[in-house]
C-alpha positions, 0 to 999 in steps of 0.5 A: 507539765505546767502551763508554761512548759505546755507553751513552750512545747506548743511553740516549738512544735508549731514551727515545723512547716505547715501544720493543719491542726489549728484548721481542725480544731477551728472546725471542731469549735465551729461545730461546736458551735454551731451545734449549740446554736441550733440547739438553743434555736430549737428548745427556746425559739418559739417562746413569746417575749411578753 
């Protein structure tokens, strides 16, 4: 499937009510995220900038 056949689909499939997909994945990114966030605060916050 080509990425315009995939846009499609995606469209059409999205016009069918409320769907709380996009709610799900703007989590799972968010945690995403903000797990990467927390891991570069723990491995690299204490250096000095000198």
């Amino acid at each position: 499937m080509s990425l315009s056949e995939f846009a499609v689909v995606a469209s059409e499939a999205g016009g069918e009510g409320h769907s709380p997909w996009p709610y799900v994945v703007g989590g799972v990114v968010l945690l995403i995220f903000l797990l990467l966030l927390a891991g570069l605060l723990a491995f690299a916050g204490g250096r000095e900038h000198s």
